[in-house]
Structure formats: structure tokens, C-alpha cells
LOZA-236483 format. One record per residue (C-alpha): residue number from 1; x, y, z. Coordinates in steps of 0.001 Angstrom, whole numbers, plus 524288, in hexadecimal, padded with zeros to 5 digits. Last residue first. Layout:
<atoms>
+------+-------+-------+-------+
| resi |    xx |    yy |    zz |
+------+-------+-------+-------+
|  NUM |     X |     Y |     Z |
...
+------+-------+-------+-------+
</atoms>
This chain:
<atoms>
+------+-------+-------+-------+
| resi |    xx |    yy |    zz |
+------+-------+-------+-------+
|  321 | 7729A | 92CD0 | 75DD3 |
|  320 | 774C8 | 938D2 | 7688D |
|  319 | 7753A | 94442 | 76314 |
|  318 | 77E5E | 9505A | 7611F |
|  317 | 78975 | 94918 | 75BF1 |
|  316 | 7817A | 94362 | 751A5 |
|  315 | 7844B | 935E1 | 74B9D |
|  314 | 78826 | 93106 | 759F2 |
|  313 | 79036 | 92660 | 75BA3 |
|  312 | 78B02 | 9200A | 7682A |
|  311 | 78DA8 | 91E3F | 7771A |
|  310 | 7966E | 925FF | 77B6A |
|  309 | 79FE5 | 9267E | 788C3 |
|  308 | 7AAFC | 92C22 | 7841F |
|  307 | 7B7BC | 92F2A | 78CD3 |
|  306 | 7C3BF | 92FAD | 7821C |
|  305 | 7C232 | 93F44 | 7813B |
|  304 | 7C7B8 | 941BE | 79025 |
|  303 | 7D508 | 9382E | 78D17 |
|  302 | 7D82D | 93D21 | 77F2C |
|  301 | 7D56C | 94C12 | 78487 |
|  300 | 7DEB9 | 9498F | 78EF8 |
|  299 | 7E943 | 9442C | 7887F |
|  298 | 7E737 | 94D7F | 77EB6 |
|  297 | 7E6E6 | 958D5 | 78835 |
|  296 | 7F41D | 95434 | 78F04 |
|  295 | 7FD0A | 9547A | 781FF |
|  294 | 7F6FC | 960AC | 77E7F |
|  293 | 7F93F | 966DB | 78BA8 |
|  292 | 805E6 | 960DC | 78C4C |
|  291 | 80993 | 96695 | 77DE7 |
|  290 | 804F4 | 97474 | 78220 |
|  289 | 81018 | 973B4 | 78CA9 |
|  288 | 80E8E | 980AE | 796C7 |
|  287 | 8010F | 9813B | 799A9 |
|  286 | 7FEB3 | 97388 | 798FE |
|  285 | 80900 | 970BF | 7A46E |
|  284 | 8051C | 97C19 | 7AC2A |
|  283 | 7F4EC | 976D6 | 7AA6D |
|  282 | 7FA7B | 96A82 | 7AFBF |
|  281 | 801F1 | 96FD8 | 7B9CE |
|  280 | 7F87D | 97683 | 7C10C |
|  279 | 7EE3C | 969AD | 7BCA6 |
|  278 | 7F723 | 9619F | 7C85C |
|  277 | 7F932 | 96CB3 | 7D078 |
|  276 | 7E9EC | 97061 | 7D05A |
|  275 | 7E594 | 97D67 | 7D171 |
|  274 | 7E991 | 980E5 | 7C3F9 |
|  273 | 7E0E9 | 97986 | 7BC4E |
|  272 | 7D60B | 9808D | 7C289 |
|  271 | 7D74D | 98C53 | 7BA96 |
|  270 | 7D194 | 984A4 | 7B042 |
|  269 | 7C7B8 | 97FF3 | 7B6FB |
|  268 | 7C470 | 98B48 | 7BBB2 |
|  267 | 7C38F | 9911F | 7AD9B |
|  266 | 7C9EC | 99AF4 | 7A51C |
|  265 | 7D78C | 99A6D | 7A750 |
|  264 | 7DEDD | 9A6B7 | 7A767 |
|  263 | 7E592 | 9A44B | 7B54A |
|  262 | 7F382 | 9A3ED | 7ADC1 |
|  261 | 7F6DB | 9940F | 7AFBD |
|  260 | 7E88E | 9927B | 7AAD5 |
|  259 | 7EC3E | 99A70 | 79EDB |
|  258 | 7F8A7 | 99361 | 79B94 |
|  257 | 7EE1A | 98659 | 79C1D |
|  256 | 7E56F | 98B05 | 793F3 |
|  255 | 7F0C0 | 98DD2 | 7897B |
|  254 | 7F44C | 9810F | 78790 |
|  253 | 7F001 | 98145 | 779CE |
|  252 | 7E300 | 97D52 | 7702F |
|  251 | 7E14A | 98A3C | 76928 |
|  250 | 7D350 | 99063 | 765B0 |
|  249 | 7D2A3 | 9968F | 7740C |
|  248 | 7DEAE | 99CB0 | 772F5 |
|  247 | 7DD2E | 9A82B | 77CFC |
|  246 | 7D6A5 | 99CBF | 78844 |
|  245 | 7CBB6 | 99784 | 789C8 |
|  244 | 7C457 | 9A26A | 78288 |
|  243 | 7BC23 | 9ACB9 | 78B4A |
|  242 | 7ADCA | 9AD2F | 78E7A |
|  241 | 7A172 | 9B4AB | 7896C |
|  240 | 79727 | 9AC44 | 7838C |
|  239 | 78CA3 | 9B6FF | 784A4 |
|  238 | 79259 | 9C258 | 78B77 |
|  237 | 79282 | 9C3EF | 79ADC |
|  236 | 78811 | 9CF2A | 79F7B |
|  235 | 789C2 | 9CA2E | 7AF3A |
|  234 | 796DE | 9C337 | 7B3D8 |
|  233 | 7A00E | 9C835 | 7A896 |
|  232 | 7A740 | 9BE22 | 7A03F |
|  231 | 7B0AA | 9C5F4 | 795B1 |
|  230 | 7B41C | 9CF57 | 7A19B |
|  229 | 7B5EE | 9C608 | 7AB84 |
|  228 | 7BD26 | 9BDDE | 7A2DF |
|  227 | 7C6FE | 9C8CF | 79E70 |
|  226 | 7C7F5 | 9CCEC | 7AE89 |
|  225 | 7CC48 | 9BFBD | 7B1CE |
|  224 | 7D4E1 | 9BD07 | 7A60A |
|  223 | 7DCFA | 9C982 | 7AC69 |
|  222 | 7DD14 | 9C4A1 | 7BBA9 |
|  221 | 7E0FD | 9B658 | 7B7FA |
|  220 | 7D749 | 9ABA0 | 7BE41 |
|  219 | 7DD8B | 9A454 | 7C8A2 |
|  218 | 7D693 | 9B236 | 7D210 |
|  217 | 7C854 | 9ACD0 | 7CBEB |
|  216 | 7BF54 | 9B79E | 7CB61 |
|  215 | 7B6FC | 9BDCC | 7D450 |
|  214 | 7BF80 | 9B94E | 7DDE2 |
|  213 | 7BBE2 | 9B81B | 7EDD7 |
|  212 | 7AE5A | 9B252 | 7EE80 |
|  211 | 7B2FD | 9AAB9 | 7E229 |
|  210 | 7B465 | 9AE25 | 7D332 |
|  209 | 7A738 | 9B535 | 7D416 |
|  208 | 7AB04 | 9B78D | 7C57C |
|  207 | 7B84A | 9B633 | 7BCF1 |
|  206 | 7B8E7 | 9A722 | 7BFC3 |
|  205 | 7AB6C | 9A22E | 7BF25 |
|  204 | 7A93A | 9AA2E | 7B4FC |
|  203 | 7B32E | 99CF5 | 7ACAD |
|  202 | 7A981 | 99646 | 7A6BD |
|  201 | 79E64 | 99E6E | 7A4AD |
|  200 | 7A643 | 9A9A6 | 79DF4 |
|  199 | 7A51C | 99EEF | 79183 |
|  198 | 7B219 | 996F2 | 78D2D |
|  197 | 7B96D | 997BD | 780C3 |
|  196 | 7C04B | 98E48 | 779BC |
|  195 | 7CDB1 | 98767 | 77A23 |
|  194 | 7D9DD | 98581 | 7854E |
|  193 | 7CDB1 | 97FF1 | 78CFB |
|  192 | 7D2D6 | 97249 | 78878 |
|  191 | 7DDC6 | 973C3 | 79071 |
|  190 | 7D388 | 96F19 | 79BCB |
|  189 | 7D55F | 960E5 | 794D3 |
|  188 | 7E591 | 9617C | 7986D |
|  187 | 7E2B3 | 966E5 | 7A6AB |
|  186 | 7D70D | 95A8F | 7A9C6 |
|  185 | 7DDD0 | 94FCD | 7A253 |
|  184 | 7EAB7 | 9546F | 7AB9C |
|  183 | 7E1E6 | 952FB | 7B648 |
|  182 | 7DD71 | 943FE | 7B0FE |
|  181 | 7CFDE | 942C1 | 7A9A7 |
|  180 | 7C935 | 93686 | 7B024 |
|  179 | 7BA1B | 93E75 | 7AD81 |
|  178 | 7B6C1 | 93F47 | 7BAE7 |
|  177 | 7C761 | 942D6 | 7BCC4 |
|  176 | 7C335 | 94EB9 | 7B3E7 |
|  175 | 7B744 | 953A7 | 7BC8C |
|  174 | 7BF3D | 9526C | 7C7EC |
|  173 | 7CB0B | 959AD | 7C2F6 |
|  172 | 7C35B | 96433 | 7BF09 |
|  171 | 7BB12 | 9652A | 7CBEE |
|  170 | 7C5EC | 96429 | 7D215 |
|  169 | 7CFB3 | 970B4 | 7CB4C |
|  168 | 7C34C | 97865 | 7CB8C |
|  167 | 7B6BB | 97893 | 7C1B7 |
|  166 | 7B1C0 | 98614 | 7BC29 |
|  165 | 7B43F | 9823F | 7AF2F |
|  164 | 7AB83 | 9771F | 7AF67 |
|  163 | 7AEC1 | 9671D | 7AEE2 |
|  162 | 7A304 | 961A8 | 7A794 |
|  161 | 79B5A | 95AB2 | 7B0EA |
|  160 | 79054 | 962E0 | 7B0F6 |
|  159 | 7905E | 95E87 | 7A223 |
|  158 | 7878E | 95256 | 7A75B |
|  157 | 77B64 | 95B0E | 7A839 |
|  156 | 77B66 | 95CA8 | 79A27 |
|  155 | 77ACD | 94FDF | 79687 |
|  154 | 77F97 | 948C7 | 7898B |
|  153 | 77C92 | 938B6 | 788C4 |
|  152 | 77BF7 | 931A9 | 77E92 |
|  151 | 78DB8 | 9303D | 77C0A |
|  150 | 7947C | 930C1 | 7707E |
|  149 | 79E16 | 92568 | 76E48 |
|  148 | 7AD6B | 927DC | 76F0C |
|  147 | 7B59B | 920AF | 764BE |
|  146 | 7C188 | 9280A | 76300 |
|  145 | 7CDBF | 92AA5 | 7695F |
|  144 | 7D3D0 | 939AB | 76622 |
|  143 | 7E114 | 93ADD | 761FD |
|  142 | 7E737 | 9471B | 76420 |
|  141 | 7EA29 | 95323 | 76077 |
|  140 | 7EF33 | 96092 | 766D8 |
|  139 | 7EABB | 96E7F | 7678E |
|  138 | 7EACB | 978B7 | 75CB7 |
|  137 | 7DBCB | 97C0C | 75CFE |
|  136 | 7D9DE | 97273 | 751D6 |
|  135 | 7E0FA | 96941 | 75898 |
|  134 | 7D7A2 | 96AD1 | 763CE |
|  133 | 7CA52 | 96AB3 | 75C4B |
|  132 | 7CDAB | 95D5E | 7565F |
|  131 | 7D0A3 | 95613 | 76449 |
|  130 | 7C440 | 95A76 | 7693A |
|  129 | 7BEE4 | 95624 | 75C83 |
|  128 | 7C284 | 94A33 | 75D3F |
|  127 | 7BB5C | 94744 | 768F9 |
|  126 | 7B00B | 94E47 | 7658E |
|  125 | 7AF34 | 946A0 | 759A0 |
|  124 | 7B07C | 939DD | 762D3 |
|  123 | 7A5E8 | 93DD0 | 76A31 |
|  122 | 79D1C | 93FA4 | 75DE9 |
|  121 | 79F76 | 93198 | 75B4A |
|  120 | 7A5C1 | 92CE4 | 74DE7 |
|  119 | 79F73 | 9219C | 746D5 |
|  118 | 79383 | 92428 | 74458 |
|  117 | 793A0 | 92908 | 73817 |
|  116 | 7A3E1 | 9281E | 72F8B |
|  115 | 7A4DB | 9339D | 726AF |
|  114 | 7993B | 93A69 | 728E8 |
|  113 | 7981D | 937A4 | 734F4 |
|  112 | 7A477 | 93EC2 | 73808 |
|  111 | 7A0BA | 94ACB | 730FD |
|  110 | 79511 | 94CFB | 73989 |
|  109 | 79B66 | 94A7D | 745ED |
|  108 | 7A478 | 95507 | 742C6 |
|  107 | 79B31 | 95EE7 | 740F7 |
|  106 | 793B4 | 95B31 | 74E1A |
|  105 | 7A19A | 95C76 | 75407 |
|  104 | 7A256 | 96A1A | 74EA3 |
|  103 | 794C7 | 96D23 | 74FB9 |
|  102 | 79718 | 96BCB | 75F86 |
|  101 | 79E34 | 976AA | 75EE6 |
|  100 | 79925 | 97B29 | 76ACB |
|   99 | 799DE | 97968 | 77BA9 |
|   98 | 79609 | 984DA | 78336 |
|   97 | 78928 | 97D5B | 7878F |
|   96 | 7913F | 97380 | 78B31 |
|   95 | 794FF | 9776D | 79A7C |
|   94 | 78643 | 97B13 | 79DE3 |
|   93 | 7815C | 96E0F | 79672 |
|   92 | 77BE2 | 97029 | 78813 |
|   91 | 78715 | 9664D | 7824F |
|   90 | 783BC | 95BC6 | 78C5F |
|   89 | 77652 | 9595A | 78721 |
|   88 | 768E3 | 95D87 | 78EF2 |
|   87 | 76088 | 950BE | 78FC3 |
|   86 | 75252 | 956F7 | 78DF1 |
|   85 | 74EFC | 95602 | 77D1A |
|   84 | 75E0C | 954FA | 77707 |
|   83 | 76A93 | 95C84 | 77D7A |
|   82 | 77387 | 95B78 | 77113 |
|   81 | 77DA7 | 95044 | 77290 |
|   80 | 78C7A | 9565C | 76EDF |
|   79 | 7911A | 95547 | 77E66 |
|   78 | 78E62 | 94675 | 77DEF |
|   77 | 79930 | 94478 | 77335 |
|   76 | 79DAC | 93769 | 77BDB |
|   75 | 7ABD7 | 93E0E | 7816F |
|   74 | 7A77C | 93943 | 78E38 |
|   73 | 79B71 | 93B05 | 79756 |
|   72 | 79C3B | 94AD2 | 79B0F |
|   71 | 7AB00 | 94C98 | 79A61 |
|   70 | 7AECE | 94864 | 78BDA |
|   69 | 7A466 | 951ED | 78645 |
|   68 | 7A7FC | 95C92 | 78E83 |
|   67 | 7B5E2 | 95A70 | 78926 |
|   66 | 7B178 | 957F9 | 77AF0 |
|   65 | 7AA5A | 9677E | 77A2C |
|   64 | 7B430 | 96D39 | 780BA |
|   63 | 7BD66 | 96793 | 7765B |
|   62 | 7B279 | 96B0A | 76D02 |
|   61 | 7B065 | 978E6 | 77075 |
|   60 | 7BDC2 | 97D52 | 7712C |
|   59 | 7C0E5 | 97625 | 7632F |
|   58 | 7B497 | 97E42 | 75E61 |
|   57 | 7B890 | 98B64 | 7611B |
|   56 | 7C02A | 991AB | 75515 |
|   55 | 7B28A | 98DD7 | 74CB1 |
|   54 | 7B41E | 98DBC | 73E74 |
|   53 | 7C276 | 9855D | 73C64 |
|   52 | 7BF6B | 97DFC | 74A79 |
|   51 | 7B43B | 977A5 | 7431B |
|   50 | 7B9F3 | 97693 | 735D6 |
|   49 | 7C496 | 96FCB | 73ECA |
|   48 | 7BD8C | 9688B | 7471B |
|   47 | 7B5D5 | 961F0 | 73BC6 |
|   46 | 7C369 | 95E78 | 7346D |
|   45 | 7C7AF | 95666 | 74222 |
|   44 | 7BB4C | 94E9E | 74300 |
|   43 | 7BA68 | 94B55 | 7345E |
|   42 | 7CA3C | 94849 | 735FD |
|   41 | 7C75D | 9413E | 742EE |
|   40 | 7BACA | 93816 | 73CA0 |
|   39 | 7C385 | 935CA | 73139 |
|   38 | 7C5F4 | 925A9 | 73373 |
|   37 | 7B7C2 | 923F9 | 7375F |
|   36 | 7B454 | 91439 | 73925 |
|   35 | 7C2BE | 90DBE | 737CE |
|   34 | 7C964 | 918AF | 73F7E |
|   33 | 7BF48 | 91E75 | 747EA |
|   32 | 7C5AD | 91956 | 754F1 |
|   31 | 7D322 | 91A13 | 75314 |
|   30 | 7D859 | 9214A | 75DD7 |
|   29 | 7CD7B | 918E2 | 76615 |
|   28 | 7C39C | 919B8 | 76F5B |
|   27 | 7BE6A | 90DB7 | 77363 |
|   26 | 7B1DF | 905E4 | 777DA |
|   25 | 7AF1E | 8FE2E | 78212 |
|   24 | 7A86F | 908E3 | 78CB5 |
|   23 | 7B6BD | 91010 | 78BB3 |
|   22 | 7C3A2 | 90ED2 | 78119 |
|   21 | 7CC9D | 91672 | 77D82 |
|   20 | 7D7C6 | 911EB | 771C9 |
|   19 | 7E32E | 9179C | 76F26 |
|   18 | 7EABF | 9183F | 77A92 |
|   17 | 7F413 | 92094 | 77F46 |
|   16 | 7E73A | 92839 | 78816 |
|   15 | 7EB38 | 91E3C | 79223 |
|   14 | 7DF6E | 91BA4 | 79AC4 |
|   13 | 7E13E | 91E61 | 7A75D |
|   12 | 7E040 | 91294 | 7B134 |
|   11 | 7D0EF | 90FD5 | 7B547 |
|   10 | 7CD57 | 9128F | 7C1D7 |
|    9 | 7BFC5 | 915BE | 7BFDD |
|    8 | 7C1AB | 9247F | 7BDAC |
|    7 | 7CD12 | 922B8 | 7B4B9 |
|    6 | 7C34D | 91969 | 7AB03 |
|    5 | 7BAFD | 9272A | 7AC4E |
|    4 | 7C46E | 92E94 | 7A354 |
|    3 | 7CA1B | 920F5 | 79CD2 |
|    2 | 7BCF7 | 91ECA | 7964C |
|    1 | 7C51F | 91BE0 | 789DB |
+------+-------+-------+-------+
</atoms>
């Protein structure tokens, strides 16, 4: 269901009640793989787990990893193409290059075709492995449509459009509405950075040469401040130095948005949820119900992940066929 850019046109929103997507004439559908890959969830879901089970960060990495998928041309796989001879791939852009656990999807991949080849798309791996990585980290379910194709096209240059840490309150809200995502779609998929960790290069712009006037950013809280400045120093800074999302950065909670409410966001953007009334009370309402957060990130993750504009079933998630 194209019903992202359908909005754009005019289109009336898509109800995500539904169980069957559809966009270019074909469909996503609850029961997609049923008749031609009955297991391909349980392979998926098994994979993320002995994933997860030897590396603490990999549900961080892939939900990051499907978001800037879905935001460069559609939940199509196109992030997972290696650069190949001059065309430089999406995944070695500036904001990918921080992307991994890519084996994890490749791993998966693997033990799909083996039980039912070329049938399953990479894209639709990702998908459900989004999903996957967020139980496993304590957060909710859902279903996930199916049926996305992978896409033949992967760009660096396009990953400009990525939405960046540094971005204000209209630059986010712009670069969501491009993609029909709602401002409730926009607070409930930013809960997303309750995982991970994030490098001293996306947030310095907060803690130095703030402005002409603040060396650091006065919404920023005095005491997280000072901890960043020290961990991220402007000259001599350490070799992947940064700071975890937030102090469970393993757990899928509300507790991103508590810390936005307390100036002990990380990012901008994150900060910038504040400056608008409408997001204000947004990011109060997630902060202080776990179960509308929940409630309000599947919606939105069901609504950004059903955009997919792919071409083929790829038998490597790295190539194109």
C-alpha cells in the first residue's frame, strides 16, 4: 500500500484495519507467504534471536537499519546493495556508514531459500525483522504485511534525504509529510531511538559552538551537558566515542520520551519535539502511557513499512539478480 505518497496526491488515508496493501498492482498481504513459504516468520524470527542472543546490539541496528531503508525509495531492500564498480550504494552514504548487522539479515536470507528459493524478498526480511528485533528487546508485536519486491536501484547521494539529527521541528515535519507520515507517525517512529548508541558526531552540534551566544545548547540539561562534553571532546576525541540512546539501550520502553521531557535528549531532533504544541503533547502522552506509545508505534511502523517500490526477488540481498 503506497498510502505514504497516495496522501500526497490527494488520496484519503489508507486504513491500516485492513489486511491487504496494495501499490503499482500488486498487494501486500497478512497472508502473503502462506501457500508458497508457510515458516518464512518462524525461520525469520529464530535467526533474530541467535542473532540478538550473541550480539546485545543488533535489534538497534536493524530497526535503524529498515527505517533508512523505507525513506530513501520504499521499504525495497535497496539499503543491503553493496556499492559495485562506480555507482556508490546507499549503505556507504555519510548517514549509513554507521549502519551493521547486515549478516543478520544476510543469515536469514540464507535459511529462507533454503526452505522455500525465491520466494521471499530481502525487503520483506527486513520487514519482519524490524518487528522481530523489538519483541526481543521487550517491545510489542504485530503483524507485518508481506509481499514487498526488492528494488535495482541503491544510491548514495539519495541518503541526503535521510532526516538527520540535527534537523528542527520543520525540517522534521517536512521531511515526514514528503513521505505521507502524519505528526503523530513522526513522535511514535522517533521512539525508536529508545535503543542503540549514537557517535559524538551526531549530537557536537549541541555541546560545542552551540550558537554565537551558547556553547552548548541551554534545552540541553546542565549535568548530561558536561558528561557529553567530556566523553566527546572537540580536538583528541576517541575512536567511536558517543553515548547510548538512552540508560536502557537494549530495552524497547517509553523512556526516550521521559528524557526529552527532562532536557536529556540526545539530538535536535529530539529536543525538537518539544517546540511544537501539537508533538509537546505527544511526547507527554508517550512519556507517561507505555501502552499509547506501543499502540501508536505499530500503527506507525505498519503504515511507514507498507511503501515498497521493488522490482525482483532477489537470491542475494547484497546483489541485484
Amino acid at each position: 500500500m503506497m498510502c505514504l505518497f497516495a496522501i500526497r496526491a490527494g488520496a484519503a488515508l489508507c486504513s491500516l484495519l485492513v489486511l491487504s496493501f496494495s501499490y503499482r498492482g500488486y498487494a501486500l498481504g497478512l497472508n502473503y507467504y502462506d501457500k508458497t513459504c508457510p515458516n518464512v516468520e518462524s525461520i525469520i524470527a529464530t535467526a533474530m534471536k541467535n542473532a540478538v542472543a550473541k550480539d546485545k546490539t543488533v535489534p538497534a541496528a536493524l530497526l535503524r537499519m529498515h527505517f533508512h531503508d523505507c525513506f530513501i525509495r520504499g521499504c525495497d531492500g535497496s539499503v543491503l546493495l553493496d556499492s559495485v564498480g562506480s555507482n556508490t550504494a546507499e549503505k556507504d552514504g555519510p548517514p549509513n556508514v554507521s549502519l551493521h548487522a547486515f549478516y543478520a539479515i544476510e543469515s536469514a536470507k540464507k535459511q529462507v531459500e533454503s526452505s522455500c528459493p525465491g520466494i521471499v524478498s530481502c525487503a520483506d526480511i527486513l520487514a519482519l525483522a524490524a518487528r522481530d528485533v523489538v519483541v526481543l528487546s521487550g517491545g510489542p508485536t504485530w503483524d507485518v504485511p508481506k509481499g514487498r519486491l526488492d528494488g535495482r536501484t541503491s544510491q548514495a547521494a539519495e541518503t541526503r534525504s535521510l532526516p538527520a539529527p540535527t534537523f528542527n521541528f520543520s525540517q522534521l515535519q517536512q521531511s515526514f509529510s514528503q513521505r505521507g507520515l502524519s505528526t503523530e507517525d513522526l513522535v511514535a517512529l522517533s521512539g525508536g531511538h529508545t535503543l542503540g548508541f549514537s557517535h559524538c558526531s551526531s549530537f557536537e552540534n549541541r555541546i560545542h559552538n552551540f550558537s554565537s551566544t551558547n556553547d552548548v545548547d541551554p534545552s540541553m540539561h546542565p549535568g548530561l551537558a558536561s558528561s557529553l562534553k567530556s566523553t566527546c571532546p572537540i580536538n583528541n576525541r576517541p575512536r567511536n566515542a558517543g553515548s547510548n540512546m538512552d540508560p536502557s539501550p537494549t530495552t524497547f520502553d517509553n523512556t526516550y520520551y521521559k528524557l526529552i521531557l527532562q532536557g536529556k535528549s540526545l539530538f535536535s531532533s529530539d529536543q525538537a519535539l518539544l517546540t511544537s504544541p501539537k508533538t509537546k503533547s505527544l511526547v507527554s502522552k508517550f512519556s507517561s502511557s507505555q501502552d499509547a506509545f506501543y499502540k501508536a508505534f505499530v500503527k506507525s511502523m505498519i503504515k511507514m513499512s507498507s511503501i515498497n517500490g521493488g522490482q525482483e526477488i532477489r537470491k542475494d540481498c547484497r546483489v541485484v539478480n
